[in-house]
N, C-alpha and C positions, 0 to 999 in steps of 0.2 A: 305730430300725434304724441298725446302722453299719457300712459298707464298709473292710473290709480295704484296704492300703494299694494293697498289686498291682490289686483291684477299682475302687479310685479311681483308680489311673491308668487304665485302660482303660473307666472312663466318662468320663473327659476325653479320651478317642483318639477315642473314639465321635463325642463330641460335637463334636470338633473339624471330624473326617470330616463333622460334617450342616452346619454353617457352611460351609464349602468345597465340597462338593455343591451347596448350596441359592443358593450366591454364583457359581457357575458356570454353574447356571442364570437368573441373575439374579431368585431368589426372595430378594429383599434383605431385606424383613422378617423372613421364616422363618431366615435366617441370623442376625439381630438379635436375634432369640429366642433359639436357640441359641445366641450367645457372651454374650448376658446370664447367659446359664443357667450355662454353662463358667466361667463368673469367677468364678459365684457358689460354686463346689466348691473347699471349702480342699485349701491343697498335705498330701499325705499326710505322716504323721512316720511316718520311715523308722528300724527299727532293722538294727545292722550286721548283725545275718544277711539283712535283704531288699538289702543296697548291691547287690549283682548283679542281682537280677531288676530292680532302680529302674534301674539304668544301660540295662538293658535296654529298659525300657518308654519310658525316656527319651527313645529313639531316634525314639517315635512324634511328639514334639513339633516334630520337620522333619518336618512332612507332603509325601509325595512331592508332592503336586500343587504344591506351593512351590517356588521356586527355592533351588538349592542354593546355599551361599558355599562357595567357594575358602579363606578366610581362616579357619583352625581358631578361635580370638577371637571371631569376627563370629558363627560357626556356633553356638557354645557361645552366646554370649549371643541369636541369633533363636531357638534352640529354649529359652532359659529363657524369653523373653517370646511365645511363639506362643501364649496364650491370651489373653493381652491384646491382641498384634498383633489377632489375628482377629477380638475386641472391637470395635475403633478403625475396622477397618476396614469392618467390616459399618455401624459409626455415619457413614463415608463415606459409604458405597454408598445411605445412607439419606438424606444431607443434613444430619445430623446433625454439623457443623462443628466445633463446640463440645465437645460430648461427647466427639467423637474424640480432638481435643487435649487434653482434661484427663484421658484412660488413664494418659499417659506424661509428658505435662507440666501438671499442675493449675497454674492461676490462681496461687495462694499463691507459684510456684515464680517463676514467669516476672515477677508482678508487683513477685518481692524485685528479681529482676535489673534491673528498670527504674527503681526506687524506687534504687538503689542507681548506678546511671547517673546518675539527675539531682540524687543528693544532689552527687556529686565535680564538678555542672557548675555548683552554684549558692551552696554552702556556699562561703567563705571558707577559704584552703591555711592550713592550723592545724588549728585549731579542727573542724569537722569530718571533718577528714581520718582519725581515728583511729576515729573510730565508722563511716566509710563502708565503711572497706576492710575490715573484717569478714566483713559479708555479701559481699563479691566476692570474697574469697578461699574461700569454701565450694564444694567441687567439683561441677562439673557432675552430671547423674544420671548412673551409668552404665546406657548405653541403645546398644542394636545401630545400624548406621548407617540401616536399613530402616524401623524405628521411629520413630529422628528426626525424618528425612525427613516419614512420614508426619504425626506429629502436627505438625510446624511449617509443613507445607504445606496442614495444614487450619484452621493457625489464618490464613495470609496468605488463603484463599478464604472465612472466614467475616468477616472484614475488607473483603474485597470485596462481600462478601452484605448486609454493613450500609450499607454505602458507598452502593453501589445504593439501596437502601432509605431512606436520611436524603437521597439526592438529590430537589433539587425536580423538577418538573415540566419537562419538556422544552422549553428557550426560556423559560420562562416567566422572571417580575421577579426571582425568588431562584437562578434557574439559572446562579450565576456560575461553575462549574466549578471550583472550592477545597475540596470535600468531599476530604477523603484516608481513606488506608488506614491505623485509628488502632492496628494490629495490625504495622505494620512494622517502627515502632520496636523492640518488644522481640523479632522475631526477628530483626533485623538485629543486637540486642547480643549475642541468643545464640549467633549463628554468626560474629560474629566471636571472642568467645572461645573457641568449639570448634576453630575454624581459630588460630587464636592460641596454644592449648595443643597444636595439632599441628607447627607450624613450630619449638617448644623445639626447641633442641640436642640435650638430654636424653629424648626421647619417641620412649615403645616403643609406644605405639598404632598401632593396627593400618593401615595404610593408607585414604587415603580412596577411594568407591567412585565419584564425579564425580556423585552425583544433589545432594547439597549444594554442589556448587559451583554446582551449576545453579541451586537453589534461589536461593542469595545474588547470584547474579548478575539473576537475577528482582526481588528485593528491591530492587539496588542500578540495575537501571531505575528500579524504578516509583519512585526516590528523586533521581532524573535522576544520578544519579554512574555516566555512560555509559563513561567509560575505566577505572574499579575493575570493573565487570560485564563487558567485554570480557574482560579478564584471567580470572574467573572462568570467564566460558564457557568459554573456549580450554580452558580448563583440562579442564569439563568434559566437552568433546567428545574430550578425548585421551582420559580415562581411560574412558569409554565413549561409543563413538560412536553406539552406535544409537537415544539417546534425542534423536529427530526436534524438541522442544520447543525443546530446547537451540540445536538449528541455527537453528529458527526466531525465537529471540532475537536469534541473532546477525545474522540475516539484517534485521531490524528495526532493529539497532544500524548499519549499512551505510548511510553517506550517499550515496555515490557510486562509480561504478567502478573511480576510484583507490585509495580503502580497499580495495575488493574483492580488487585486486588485490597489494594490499603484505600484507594476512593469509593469502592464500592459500599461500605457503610453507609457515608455519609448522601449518597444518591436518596432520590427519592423515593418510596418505596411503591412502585407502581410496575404496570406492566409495560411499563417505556424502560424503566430502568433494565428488566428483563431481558428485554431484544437488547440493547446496549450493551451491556453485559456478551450474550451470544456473538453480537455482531462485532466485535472487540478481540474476543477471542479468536475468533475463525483470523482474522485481520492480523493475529501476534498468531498465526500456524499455529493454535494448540491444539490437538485431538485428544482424545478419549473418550470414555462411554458416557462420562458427564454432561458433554459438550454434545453428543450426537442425542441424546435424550431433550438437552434444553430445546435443542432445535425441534427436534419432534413434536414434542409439546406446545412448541411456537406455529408448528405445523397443523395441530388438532384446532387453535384457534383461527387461525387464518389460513384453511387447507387451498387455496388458491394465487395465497400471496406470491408476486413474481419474485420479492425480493429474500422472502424468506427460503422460497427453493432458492434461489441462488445461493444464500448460505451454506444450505445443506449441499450443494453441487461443489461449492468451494471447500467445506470439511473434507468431502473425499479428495477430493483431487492435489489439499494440501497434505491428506495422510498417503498420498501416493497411490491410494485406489483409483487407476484412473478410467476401468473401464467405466465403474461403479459412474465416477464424473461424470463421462459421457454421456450416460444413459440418462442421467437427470437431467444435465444440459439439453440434450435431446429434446426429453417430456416439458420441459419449459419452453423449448423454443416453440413447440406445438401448441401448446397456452396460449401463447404469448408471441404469435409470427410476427407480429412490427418493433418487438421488443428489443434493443442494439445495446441496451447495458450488459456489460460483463459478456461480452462477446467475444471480445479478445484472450477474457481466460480458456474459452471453450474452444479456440481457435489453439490455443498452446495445446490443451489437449489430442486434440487431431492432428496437430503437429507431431505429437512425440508418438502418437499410435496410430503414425503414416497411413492416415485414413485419406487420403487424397479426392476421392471423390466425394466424402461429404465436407470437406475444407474448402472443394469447389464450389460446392451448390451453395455452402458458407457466405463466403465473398462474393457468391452473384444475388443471393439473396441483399444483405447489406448495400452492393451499390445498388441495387435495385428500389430499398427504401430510403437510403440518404447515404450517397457515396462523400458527401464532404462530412462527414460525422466523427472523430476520431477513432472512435469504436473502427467503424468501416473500415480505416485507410489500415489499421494493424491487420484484420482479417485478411483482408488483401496484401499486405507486405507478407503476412504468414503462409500465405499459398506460392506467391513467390519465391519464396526462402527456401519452401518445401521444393520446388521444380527448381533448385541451386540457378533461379535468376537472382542474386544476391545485390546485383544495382539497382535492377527495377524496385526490392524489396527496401533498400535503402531508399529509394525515392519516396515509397507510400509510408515510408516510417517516417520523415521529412515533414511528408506531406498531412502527417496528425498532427507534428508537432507546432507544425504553422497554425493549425487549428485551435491547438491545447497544448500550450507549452506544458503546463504540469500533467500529461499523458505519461504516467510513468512507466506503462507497458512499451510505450513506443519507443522511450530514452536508452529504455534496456535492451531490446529488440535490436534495436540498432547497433547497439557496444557488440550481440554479438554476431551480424552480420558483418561491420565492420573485422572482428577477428578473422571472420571467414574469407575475407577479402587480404587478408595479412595487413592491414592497416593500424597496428598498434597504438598510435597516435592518438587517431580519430574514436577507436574503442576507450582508449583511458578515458578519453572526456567525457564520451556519453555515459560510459557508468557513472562517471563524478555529479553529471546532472541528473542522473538517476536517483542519488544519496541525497543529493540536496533537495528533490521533490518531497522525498519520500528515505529516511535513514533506516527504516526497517525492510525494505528491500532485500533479501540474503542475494539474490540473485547477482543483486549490479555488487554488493562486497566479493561474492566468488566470482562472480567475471573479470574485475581487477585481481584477485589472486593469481588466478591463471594468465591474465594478460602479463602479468610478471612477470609469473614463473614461464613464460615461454619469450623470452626475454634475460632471461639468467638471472633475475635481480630477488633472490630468494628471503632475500630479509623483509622487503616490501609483500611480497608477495604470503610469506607465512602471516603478518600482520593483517591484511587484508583477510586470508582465511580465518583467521579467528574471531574475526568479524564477521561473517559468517557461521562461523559457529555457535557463535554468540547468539546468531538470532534463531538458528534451528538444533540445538542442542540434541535433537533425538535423531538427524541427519545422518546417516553413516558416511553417504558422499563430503557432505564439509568435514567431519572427523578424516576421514582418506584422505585429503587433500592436505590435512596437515601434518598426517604423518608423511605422508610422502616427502613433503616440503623438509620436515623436519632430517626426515633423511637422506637428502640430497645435501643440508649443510654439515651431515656427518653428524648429529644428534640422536643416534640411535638409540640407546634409552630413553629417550621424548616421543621420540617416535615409536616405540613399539606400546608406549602408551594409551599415545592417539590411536592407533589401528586397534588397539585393545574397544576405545571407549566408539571407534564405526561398527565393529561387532555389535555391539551393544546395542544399541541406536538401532540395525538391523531387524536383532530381536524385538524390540520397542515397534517398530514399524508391524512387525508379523503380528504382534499381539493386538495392535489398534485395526488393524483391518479384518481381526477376527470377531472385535467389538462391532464390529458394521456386518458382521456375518458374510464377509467376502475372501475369508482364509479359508485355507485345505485345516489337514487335522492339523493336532496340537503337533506334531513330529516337525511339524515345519520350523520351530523354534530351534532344530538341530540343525536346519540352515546356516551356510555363512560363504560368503566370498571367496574363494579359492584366491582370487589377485591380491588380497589384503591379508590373508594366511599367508602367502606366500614371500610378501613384504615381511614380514613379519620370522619368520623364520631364516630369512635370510639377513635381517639386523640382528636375531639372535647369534646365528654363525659367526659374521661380523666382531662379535662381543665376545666369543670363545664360548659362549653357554653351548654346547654341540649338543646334550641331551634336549634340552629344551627345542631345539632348532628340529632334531629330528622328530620331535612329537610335531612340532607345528607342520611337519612338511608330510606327515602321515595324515591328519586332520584337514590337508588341503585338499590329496589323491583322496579322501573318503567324500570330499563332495560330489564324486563323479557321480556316485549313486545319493545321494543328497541325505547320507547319515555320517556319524561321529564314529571313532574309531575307538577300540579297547584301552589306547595308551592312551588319551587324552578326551576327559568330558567336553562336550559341547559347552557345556553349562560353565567349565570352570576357568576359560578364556578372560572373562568379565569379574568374576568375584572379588577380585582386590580392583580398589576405585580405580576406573584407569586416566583419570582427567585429574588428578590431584594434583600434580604441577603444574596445569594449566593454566593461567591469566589470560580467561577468554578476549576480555577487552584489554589487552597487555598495552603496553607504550610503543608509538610509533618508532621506526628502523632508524629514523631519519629527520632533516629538516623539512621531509617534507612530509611528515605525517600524515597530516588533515586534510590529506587529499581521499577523496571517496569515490565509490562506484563498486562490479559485479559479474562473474558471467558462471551460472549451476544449467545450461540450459533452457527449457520451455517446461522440464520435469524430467521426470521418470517413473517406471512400474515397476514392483517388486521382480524376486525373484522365481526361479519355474522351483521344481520339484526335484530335481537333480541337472548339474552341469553338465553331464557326459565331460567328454574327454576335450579338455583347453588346456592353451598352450602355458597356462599357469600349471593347471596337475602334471604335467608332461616333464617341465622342469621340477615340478618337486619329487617326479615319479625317479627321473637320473639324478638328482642330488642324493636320494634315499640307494640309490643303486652302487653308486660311488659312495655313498658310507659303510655300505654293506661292503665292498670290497675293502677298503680298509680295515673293516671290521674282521675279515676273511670270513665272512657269511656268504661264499660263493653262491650256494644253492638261493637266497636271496636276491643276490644279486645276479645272476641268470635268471629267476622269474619275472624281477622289474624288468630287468633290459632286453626281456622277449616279449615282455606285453607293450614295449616301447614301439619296437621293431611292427606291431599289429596296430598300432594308434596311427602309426605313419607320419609320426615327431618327432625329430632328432634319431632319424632312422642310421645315417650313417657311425654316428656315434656312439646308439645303440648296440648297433652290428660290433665296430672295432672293441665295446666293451664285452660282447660276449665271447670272439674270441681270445681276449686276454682272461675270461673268466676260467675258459676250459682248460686253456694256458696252466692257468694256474691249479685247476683242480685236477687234471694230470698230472702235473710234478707234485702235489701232493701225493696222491696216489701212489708216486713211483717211490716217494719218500718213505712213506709205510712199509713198501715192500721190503 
């Protein structure tokens, strides 16, 4: 039997129509079937009396349900390859990595261009040079930009597929983290020549459509050449913004809010750029009323969006409000019951506000909709961790990572399960692969601080907290951490800086969660840490300042009822800069610097309204008690050391100071007479 030629196109229309049906339905095989089948139908030989009705039938080859191009070029070559496209792509839709990529670009093609790369980088200038440039000068295929795209984005994901795959065993002796993507190379040479033959002088090709620049800037991450992938982004965000991927490259590429804020100019001026912007910020921990407003506003336009309340559920939760977190985490999960992104941050919050029974119904909800999900296994490592099974938690932490090596909740999670288990070892490393997922992490930096420092190794461990610092600047906890540091190596002038500039931070914190309307009154500002006072006044001692030492240690007993005292302003702790000799990012201890990682917790919540009576005011209450006796301020020192005796703290010492007080205030007595 043979099909006229008008017949054979219109059983390629047909069948084009059951692939794009059956692909819309996510009947991925049944589509697979179908463009095996359509490839396998030779193109018809057209004689000049059919050229009309072939131009005509031609037309079916843009199938409405595709996107149209703009570019007459681009048009004319997607509808010559929209049998193959639909081929390629149905071998996506299947997993089929490999297959997809050699539609449009077989092995043969791609392996001349990389054989042909490392002859010109290893052969001697002569002598090889005339046999290399041969094959490099052979012209690319010509292939639609749609195409490209496609088959060179399935060869960089089936490179990751093996990657995966040839990885050892998680932690384990071979899991040095050097496995690469052996697929990058020859797409990185083939888009730069395709970009290479577009920047000629001379070149009439068709404009590009910004999904390959996206691509090569993808490439030119995962090949750490972070400032040539900037440029590319940029690029590709101009010429289409609304591929969300792109943004979230660039948003990855973002160290700090300084960068943040020197690229923003040049962004596109659109309401893509706006969420980027927002979602950038939340991502570098910044709060303020700026930030809670953008998102609001992002909120009147899209009041349902799941990802924009997550923003706003991550604002609070990064300004330490964490009920406030909950409560939106909450109302999204009710939105949004199948929803598993950012589950894990919601699960740190129930972690740290030992809400145990909704951490439960948490992790049964999760395995319930896809226990192999990463999300999942941390939710479930997190309820674990909370009921101190700390193996089993390390197992589901494990057991994301097998799923999603770059889970950076679970790398971290794990560093500080591991701690909990005293495993030092095993903690250093997962924070280090925590840094290298993700370098803005403060977490996995303060988790290596502390793994240090409980460790005796003070000089690693100060560097790693200022890397921390570094990334939460309004942090009081990474401030604490360094003055502590600093004053265990005897740097007490460093240190009383640091604890100066956690004060601060404090305050910073009380003021931003009054901007979310989830602060007491303004008096709360006269809040402060009684344990960092009290640091703090005892490096003063320390140093012979004894005036100062006793204001600080008055100012720590006044938090019991959560105000400042007459001798010393709340407010004037902070006034002189207290980070000025700080080098947040200073020079590593050691040879071994460059090592990375973290452990600040799952979070924290501010403070209450007054400390009552802790065993920090207790001892500044006998430090003040014992100056007063020096001072022969008996009557003084009889009031501290009987309200000591009623706190039922350092009672015994108490006791023996009062009566050496009477002691003394009857031989004064007797002295007078």
């Amino acid at each position: 039997m043979r099909l006229s030629a008008i017949d054979t196109l219109h059983l390629k229309e047909a069948l084009q129509n059951a692939v794009v049906k059956c692909s819309e339905r996510c009947l991925y095989q049944s589509a697979k079937w179908a463009a095996e089948l359509l490839d396998s139908v030779p193109d018809p030989v057209l004689s000049d009396l059919d050229q009309k009705e072939a131009v005509a039938g031609l037309q079916g080859y843009q199938h409405p349900a595709l996107s149209a191009n703009p570019d007459p070029v681009e048009a004319e070559l997607e509808a010559k390859e929209l049998s193959k496209y639909l081929l390629a792509k149905s071998f996506f839709d299947c997993k089929e990595f490999d297959r997809c990529a050699s539609v449009f670009l077989p092995d043969s093609l791609l392996s001349g261009l990389l054989s042909t790369k490392a002859t010109d980088a290893t052969t001697p200038k002569g002598k090889g040079k005339a046999s290399s440039a041969l094959p490099f000068e052979q012209a690319l295929p010509s292939l639609s930009q749609k195409s490209l795209f496609l088959a060179l984005y399935a060869k960089v994901i089936s490179g990751e597929k093996k990657k995966n795959e040839e990885s050892e065993m998680i932690m384990g002796p071979q899991d040095l983290g050097t496995i690469k993507n052996s697929h990058l190379v020859v797409v990185s040479r083939f888009l730069e020549r395709w970009f290479t033959e577009r920047k000629a002088e001379d070149s009439d090709l068709p404009p590009s459509q910004g999904f390959l620049e996206y691509l090569y800037g993808m490439v030119m991450v995962k090949e750490k050449n972070e400032d040539a992938a900037l440029d590319y982004l940029l690029n590709s965000v101009h010429l289409f913004p609304w591929n969300w991927g792109a943004w979230l490259e660039l948003t990855n590429l973002i160290s700090g809010v300084e960068q943040l804020n020197k690229i923003t100019p040049v962004l596109p001026q659109n309401i893509m750029s706006f969420i980027f912007y927002a979602n950038t910020a939340v991502n570098l921990y910044q709060q303020g009323q700026d930030l809670a407003a953008s998102v609001s506003d992002l909120l009147k336009l899209f009041p349902t969006s799941s990802f924009i309340l997550t923003c706003r559920a991550l604002l609070n939760y990064h300004s330490k409000d964490l009920y406030t977190a909950e409560q939106n985490f909450s109302n999204l999960l009710a939105l949004h019951p199948h929803r598993l992104d950012s589950l894990d941050h919601y699960s740190n919050i129930l972690y740290v506000l030992n809400m145990r029974p909704k951490l439960a119904f948490l992790a049964h909800l999760c395995s319930s909709i896809d226990k192999f999900r990463p999300e999942s296994c941390v939710v479930i490592g997190n309820y674990y961790s909370l009921l101190s099974l700390h193996e089993k938690a390390v197992q589901y932490f494990r057991r994301a990572l097998t799923l999603d090596r770059s889970c950076l909740s679970a790398w971290t999670l794990m560093g500080h399960e591991y701690v909990e288990l005293k495993n030092t070892h095993a903690a250093i490393e997962s924070y280090r692969r925590a840094v290298d997922v993700n370098r803005r992490d403060y977490r996995a930096w303060y988790g290596l601080g502390q793994t240090y420092e409980v460790l005796e190794m003070n000089a690693y461990a100060l560097y790693y907290y200022k890397k921390a610092a570094g990334l939460r600047p309004w942090d009081g906890k990474m401030w604490q951490a360094v003055g502590s540091c600093l004053q265990k190596m005897g740097k007490d002038r460093d240190g009383i800086k640091a604890l100066k500039r956690a004060l601060l931070a404090d305050s910073y914190y009380d003021s931003t969660l009054s901007s979310f309307g989830s602060a007491g009154p303004a008096d709360r500002m006269a809040q402060m840490d009684p344990e960092v006072l009290l640091q703090i006044a005892n490096m003063y001692d320390r140093l012979g300042e004894v005036e100062e030492a006793r204001a600080y240690m008055e100012l720590c007993v006044a938090q019991e009822d959560g105000g400042a005292t007459d001798n010393v302003d709340a407010s004037a702790v902070c006034t002189s800069n207290p980070g000025e000799s700080f080098v947040v990012h200073g020079d590593s201890p050691g040879s071994d610097g460059d090592a990375e990682g973290g452990y600040e917790g799952r979070g924290g919540a501010g403070q209450g309204e007054g400390t009552g009576v802790t065993v920090a005011t207790s001892k500044a209450r006998m430090w003040l008690a014992k100056y007063a006796m020096r001072t022969e301020d008996y009557v003084t020192a009889n009031r501290l050391a009987t309200e000591l005796c009623q706190d039922g703290v350092e009672v015994e010492e108490a006791k023996a100071l009062i009566r050496e007080v009477r002691s003394r205030m009857e031989l004064a007595d007797l002295t007078e007479r």
